[in-house]
N, C-alpha and C positions, 0 to 999 in steps of 0.2 A: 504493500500500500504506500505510493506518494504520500507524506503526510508532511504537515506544517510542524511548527515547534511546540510540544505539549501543552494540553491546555488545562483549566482548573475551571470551577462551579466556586462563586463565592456563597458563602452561606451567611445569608446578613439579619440579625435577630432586631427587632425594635420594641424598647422598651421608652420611660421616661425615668425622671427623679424624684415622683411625687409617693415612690414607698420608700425611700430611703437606701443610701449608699449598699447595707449589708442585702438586701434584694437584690440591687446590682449585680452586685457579687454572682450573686447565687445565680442572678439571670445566666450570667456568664460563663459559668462552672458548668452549668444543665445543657447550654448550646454547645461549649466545647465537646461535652461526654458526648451529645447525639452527633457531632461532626465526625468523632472518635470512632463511635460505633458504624455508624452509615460506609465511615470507609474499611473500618474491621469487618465487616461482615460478606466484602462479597459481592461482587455483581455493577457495580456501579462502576461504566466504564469511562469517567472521566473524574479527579481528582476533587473533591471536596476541600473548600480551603475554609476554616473557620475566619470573621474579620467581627471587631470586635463591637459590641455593644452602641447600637445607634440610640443618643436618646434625645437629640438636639437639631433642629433644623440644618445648621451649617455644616452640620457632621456627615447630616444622610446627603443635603448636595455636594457634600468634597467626594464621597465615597461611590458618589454617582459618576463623577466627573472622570476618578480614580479608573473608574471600573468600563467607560466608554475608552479613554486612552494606552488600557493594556490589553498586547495582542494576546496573552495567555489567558484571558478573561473570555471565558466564551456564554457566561451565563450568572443571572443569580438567582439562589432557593431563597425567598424573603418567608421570612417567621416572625410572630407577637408572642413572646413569651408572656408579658403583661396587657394591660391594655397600653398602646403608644397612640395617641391624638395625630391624626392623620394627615391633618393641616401642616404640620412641622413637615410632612415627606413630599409637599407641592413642588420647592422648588428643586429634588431631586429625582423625583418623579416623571415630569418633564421635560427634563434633561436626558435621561436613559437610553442610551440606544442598543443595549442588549437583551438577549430574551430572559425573561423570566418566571420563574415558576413560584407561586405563593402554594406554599406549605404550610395547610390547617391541619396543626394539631397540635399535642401537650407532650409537656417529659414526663408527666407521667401515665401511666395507661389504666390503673386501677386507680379509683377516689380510695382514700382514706377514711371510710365514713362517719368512724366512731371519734376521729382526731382532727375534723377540718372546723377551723374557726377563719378570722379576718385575713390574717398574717396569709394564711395556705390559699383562701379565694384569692386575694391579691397578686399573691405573685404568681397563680395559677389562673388566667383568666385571658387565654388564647380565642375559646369562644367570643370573648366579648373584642377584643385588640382584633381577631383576623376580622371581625365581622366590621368594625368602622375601615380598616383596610380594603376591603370587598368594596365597600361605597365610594371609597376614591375612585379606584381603580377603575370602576365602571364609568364614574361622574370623570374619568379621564383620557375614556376612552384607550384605556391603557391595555396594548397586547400581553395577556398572561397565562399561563396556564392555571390552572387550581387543581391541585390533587390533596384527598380528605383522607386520614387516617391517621393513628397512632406509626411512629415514625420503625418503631420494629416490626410495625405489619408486612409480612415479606409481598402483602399486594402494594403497600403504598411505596417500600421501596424497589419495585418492577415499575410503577409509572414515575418514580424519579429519573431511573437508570434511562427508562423507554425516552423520557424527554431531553434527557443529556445526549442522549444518541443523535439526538435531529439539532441541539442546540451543538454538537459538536460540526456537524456538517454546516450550519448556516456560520460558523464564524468559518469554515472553511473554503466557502464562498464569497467572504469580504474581503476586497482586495484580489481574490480570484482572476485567473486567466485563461479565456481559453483562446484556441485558434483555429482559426478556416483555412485549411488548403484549397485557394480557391472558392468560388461561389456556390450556390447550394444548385440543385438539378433544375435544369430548367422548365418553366413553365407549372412548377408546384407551387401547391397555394401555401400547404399548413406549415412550411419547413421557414418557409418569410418568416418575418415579426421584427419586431421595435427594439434593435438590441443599445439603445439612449433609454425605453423607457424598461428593459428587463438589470439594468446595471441599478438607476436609480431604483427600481424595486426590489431587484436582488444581492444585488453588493457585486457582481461579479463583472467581466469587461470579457467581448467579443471581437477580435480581432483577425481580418485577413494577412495570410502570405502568400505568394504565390508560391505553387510546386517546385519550381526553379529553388528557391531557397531552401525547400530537402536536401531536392537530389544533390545542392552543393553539399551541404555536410554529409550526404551518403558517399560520395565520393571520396570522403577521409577517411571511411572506415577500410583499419589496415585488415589485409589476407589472414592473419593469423586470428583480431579477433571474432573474423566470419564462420573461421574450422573450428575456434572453441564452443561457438554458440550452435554450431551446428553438432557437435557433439552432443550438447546438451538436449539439442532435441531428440537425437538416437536416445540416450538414455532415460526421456521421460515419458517420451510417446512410443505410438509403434507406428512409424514411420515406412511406407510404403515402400518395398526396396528398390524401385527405380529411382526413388529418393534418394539411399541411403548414398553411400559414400562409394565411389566407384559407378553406382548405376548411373544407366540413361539418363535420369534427369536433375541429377544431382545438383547442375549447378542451377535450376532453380530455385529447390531449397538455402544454398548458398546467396543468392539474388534477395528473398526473402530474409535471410539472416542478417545482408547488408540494410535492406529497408529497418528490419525491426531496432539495429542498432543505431541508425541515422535517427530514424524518430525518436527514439528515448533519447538522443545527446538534444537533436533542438527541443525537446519540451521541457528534458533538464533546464538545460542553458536557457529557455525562456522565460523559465519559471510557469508552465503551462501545466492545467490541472488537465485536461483535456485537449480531443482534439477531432476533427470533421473533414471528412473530404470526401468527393465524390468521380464514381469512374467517367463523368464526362469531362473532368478537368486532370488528366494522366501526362503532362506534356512533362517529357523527360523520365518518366519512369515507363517501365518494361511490363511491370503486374500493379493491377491493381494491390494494397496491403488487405493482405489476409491472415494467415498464421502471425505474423506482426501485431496488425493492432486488438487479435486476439486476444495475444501474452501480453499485450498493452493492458488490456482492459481487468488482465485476472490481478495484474499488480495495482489496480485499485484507478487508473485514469477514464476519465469520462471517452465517451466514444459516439458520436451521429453520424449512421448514412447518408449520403445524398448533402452535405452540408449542413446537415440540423444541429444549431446549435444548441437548440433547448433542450433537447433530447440528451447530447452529450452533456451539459450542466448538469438535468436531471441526475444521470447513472453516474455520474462522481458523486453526486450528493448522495443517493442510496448507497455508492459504496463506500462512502464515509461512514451512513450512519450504521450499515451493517458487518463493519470491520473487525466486531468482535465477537459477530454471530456465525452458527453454519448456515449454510444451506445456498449462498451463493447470489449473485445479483448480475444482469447480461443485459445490454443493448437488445430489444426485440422489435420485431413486425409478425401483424396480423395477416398471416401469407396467404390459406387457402383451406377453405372449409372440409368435413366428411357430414353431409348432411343425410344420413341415416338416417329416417322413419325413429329406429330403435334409441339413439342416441349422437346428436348433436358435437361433432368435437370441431375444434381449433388447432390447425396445423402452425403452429408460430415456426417462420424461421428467419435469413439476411440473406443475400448473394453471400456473403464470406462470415461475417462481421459477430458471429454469437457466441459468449464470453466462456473458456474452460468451467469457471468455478461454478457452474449449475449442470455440470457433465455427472452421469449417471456412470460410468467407467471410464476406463483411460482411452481418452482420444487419440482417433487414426490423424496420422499428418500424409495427407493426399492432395495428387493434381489432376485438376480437371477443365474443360473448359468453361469461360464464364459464360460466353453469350451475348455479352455486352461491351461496352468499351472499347472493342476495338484492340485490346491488348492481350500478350503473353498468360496462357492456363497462369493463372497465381495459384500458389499452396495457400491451404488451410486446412484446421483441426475440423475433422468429423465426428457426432457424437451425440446420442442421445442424453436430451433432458431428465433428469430424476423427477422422480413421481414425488407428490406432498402439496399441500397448499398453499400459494404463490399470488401474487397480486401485479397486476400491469396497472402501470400509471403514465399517461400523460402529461407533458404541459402544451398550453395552445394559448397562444395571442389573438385575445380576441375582437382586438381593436381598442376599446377604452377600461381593456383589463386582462391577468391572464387567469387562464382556469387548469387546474388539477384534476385530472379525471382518473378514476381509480376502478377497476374492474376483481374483485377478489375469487380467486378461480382454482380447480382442482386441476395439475399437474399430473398426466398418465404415464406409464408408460405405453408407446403406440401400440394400437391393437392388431397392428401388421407389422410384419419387415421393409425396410426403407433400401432395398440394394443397390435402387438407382438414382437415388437423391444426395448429392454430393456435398450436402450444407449440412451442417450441425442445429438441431433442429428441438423443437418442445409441444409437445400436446395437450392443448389441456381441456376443461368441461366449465363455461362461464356461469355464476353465480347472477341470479337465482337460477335462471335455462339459457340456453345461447337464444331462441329468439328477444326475450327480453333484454338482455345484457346488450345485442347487437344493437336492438333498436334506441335504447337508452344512451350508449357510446354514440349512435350516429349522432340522435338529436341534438349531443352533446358536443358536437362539431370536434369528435375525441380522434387523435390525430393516429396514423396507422403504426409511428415508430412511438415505443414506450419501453420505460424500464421494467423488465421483469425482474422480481425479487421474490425468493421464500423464506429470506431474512426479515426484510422488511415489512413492517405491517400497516394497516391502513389509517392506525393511531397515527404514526409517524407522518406521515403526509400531510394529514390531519392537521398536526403541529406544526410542521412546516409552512404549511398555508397559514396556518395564523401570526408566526413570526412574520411573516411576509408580506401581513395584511389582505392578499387574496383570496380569490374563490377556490375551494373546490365542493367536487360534486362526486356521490360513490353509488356506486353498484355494487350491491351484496345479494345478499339470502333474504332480506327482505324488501327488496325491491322491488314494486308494483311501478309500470311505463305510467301512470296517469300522476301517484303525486312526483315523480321524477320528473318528468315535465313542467309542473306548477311550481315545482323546486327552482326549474331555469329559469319560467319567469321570474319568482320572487325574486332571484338573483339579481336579475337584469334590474330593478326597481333599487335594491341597496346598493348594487355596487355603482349604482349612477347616483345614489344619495351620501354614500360614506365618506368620498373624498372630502366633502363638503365641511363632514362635519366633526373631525381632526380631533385634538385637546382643547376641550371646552372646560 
């Protein structure tokens, strides 16, 4: 996984000084021990940092201030140990540009009941402190998460961990780079979009090179390290022996070892999370990238056919936030139906482009023709999809906004053998039936390339869209086409009223 420099969750408690210094204390002692335990315990994959006791207006805007200008800040868990007067957190509040999750609950989990008097409600009085908290937040229109429980509830600490996951990925995206070799396919609609209003929306920058600018730096990769890397593919795959070393077509695997080391140096060297090209723009290259931006894409970099940049954003962001999950996350298209009477499936595959780490065995490395483009059979990894439950997401610009579309779907394995389909490939069954699901995505202007993930889940998206301030829209197991529809309306009515109506 490409990754940035570690990052940390602050955990910022708010109390005041109207119980007295030795409460303080104690506030202090009780948020440490839960900072203590949260990270003792397991499962939270991004570092909890204790920061100390806010109880003062100028405290919570410095530490707001603090916490917008550090890059290892990727988030913070706000807590009311007491009750803290809310007003004091206006003008840090406002300030904020990171996500945050308000965490209602108490240090302790059982009342006392035979032993609680003033002293123990006072300093014990999260109910009453997150609930004037709750009224800001909303009176400020403030993007938050809210998760309820006792903090060793191992369900409230799976939706800390679940939102540090997506809070890890959007700070991964600020400052973010990606790049277009080239323009996207021509004559498509959904691959377009506003990449001025997707940077101010989403923190990230879309940028062209031309081809030419590869093949220069492919051209410095030296012979020896094209034999090591080809090596490495003999010993990880099972490489088709006209492939291998000696056979007939060896030096296209060679050719391909050259592209996949050329691109990893310019997207090192760029500083590039991602990256997008498409086979009608090949000037100077022999094969379109295949096995390449494959092994690109399992080591964690975003990836779009046809030039999609939001597609490639997307699957860096899912494979950030699924970095420390199994089950795997791939560039996908919705390629071509089995429309059985019996049972409805979805053939998902790419021309080349679909990622090792949701391969159901070790992938064949084969060469075939493409079809298209006009260029040299390119290599790529062949291989079916793992069975389990998995979710496709889109993003689409939708002119005065963008939208998340989300399809949550069962993963097969195929009900046939595939001998003459030469792409690495996934099947799956659309949630609630494919006629609904299909109909629901069209209506939903939901785009043909999407991230598929069986790490990722629809919470995460979920959250992502609301750090992000935009729409999304899902298709599950309870999805009826009529309020799915009314859903898009209502849409269309708020998100042409929300900009409007900002921190009030």
């Amino acid at each position: 996984m490409k990754k940035k420099p570690s990052l940390e969750i602050w955990f910022v408690t708010g109390s005041q000084h109207l119980y007295g210094e030795t409460a303080l204390r104690q506030v202090a002692a009780n948020s440490e021990a839960i900072v203590r335990e949260l990270n003792g315990g397991g499962g939270l994959p991004v570092n909890l940092v204790f920061k100390p006791i806010l109880t003062r207006p100028e405290e919570i805007r410095s530490l707001c201030l603090e916490a917008n200008a550090a890059p290892q800040c990727a988030g913070l868990v706000l807590w009311c140990h007491t009750f803290s007067p809310s007003k004091m957190w206006i003008g840090g509040l406002t300030q904020i540009r990171k996500p945050m999750l308000h965490l209602h609950t108490q240090f302790n989990r059982d009342l006392p009941w035979a032993e609680i008097d003033m002293d123990f409600m006072n300093l014990n009085q999260a109910a009453h402190g997150d609930r004037e908290h709750g009224f800001l937040h909303a009176r400020l229109r403030t993007q938050r998460k809210v998760v309820v429980g006792h903090w060793s509830d191992p369900e409230t600490r799976e939706q800390i961990a679940s939102w540090m996951r997506v809070a890890r990925a959007w700070q991964d995206w600020q400052g973010g780079r990606f790049v277009r070799f080239g323009d996207n396919m021509r004559f498509v609609a959904v691959t377009e979009g506003d990449k001025v209003a997707a940077e101010a929306k989403f923190g990230f920058s879309v940028n062209t090179h031309g081809i030419g600018d590869l093949v220069a730096v492919m051209d410095q990769v030296s012979d020896g390290a094209i034999s090591k890397l080809c090596a490495e593919y003999e010993a990880l795959y099972a490489v088709a022996p006209a492939l291998r070393k000696g056979g007939a077509r060896h030096e296209a695997l060679r050719y391909n070892a050259r592209q996949e080391i050329g691109l990893r140096t310019f997207l090192d060297d760029g500083g590039y999370l991602g990256f997008t090209d498409t086979f009608e723009d090949l000037h100077g290259l022999t094969q379109l990238p295949g096995l390449a931006t494959q092994r690109l894409m399992a080591d964690g970099y975003g990836f779009g056919g046809e030039g999609d940049w939001k597609t490639c954003a997307l699957v860096r962001a899912m494979k950030v936030m699924a970095s420390d999950l199994p089950g795997g996350t791939s560039f996908m298209e919705d390629y071509t139906y089995d429309l059985n009477p019996s049972g409805h499936l979805v053939l998902g595959a790419h021309m080349l482009e679909i990622c090792p780490s949701i391969a159901a065995d070790k992938p064949t490395v084969e060469i075939h023709p493409l079809g298209i483009g006009g260029k040299e059979d390119p290599v790529r990894l062949v291989f079916n999809a793992h069975a389990g439950p998995a979710i496709n997401v889109a993003l689409m610009d939708m002119g005065n906004r963008f939208r998340f579309l989300v399809n949550e779907v069962e993963a097969i394995v195929p009900p046939h053998s595939l001998p003459k389909l030469p792409v690495a490939r996934a099947v799956w069954k659309c949630q609630p039936d494919f006629k609904t699901a299909c109909a629901a995505w069209i209506s939903a202007g939901g785009a043909h390339h999407t991230g598929f993930s069986y790490a990722v889940r629809t919470g995460h998206i979920e959250d992502l869209a609301e750090m992000a301030g935009v729409e999304v829209a899902v298709i599950d197991a309870e999805t009826t086409l009529r309020d799915f529809k009314q859903q898009l309306r209502n849409n269309e009515i708020y998100y042409h009223l929300a900009p409007g109506l900002g921190r009030l």
